[in-house]
N, C-alpha and C positions, 0 to 999 in steps of 0.2 A: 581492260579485258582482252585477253589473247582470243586470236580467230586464226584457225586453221582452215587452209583453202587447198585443194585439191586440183591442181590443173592438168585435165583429163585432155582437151584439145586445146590447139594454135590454129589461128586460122593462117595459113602456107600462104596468102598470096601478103598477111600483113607484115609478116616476118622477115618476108623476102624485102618488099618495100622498109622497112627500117631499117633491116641488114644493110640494101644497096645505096642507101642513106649516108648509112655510117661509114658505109667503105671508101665512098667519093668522100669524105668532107678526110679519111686517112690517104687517101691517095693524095687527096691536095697541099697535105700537109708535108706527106715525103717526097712530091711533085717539087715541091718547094725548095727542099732542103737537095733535090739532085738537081734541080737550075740553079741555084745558089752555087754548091760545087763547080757545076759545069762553065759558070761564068767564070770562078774566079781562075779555075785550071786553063779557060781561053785566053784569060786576060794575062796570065803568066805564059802562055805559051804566045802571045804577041810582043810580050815585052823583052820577050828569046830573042823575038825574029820568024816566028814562025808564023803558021795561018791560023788562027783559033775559031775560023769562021762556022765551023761545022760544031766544035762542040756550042758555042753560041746558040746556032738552031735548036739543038738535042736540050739544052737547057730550056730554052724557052718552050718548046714542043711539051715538056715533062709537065707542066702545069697543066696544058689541056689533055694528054693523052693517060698521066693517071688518074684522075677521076673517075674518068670517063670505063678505062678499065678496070679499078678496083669496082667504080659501082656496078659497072655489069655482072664483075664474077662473084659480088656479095647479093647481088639481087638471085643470081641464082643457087648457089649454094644456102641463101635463104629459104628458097624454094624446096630445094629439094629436104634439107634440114626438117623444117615444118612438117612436111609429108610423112617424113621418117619418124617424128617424133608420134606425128596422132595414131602411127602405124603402131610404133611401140608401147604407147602409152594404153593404146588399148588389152595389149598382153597384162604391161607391168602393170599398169593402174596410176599412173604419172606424176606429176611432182607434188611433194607434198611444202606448201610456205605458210609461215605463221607469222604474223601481224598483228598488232594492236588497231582497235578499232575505235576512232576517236567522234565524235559530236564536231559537226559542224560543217 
């Protein structure tokens, strides 16, 4: 049996918290993948001759410093998202989703 549901409100402070959730666990992942880079561009740039010591730090830095800043700007743009929507949602009359609804 299909059920249609109407999502008229978000609650803005729960959306924010998932959002800034999900943006640290994306940050940690491309955090990842630029310390990765940044290692192996030092490790080539010592095996020049040169000093690779700095991109070393900026690699290692990348792990803790995107998280930390994708989750802040997905907790807020959460934020403000949620607000905006139960703003609009009360003009337009908000989403419409259809589901089946099962026993158990």
């Amino acid at each position: 049996m299909n059920t249609k549901i109407i999502v008229r409100r978000i609650g803005a402070l729960s959306l924010a918290k998932m959002m800034g959730a999900l943006d640290a666990l994306l940050g940690l992942i491309i955090g990842a993948f630029v310390s990765l880079f940044a290692l192996v561009g030092a490790s080539l740039m010592q095996s020049a001759g040169g000093s690779g010591g700095l991109k070393m730090l900026f690699g290692v830095g990348a792990i803790i410093v995107f998280p930390i800043l994708y989750g802040v700007i997905g907790f807020i743009t959460g934020l403000i998202c949620g607000a905006l929507y139960n703003v609009v949602a009360r003009i337009a009359g908000g989403i419409e989703i259809e589901g089946v609804q099962t026993q158990g």
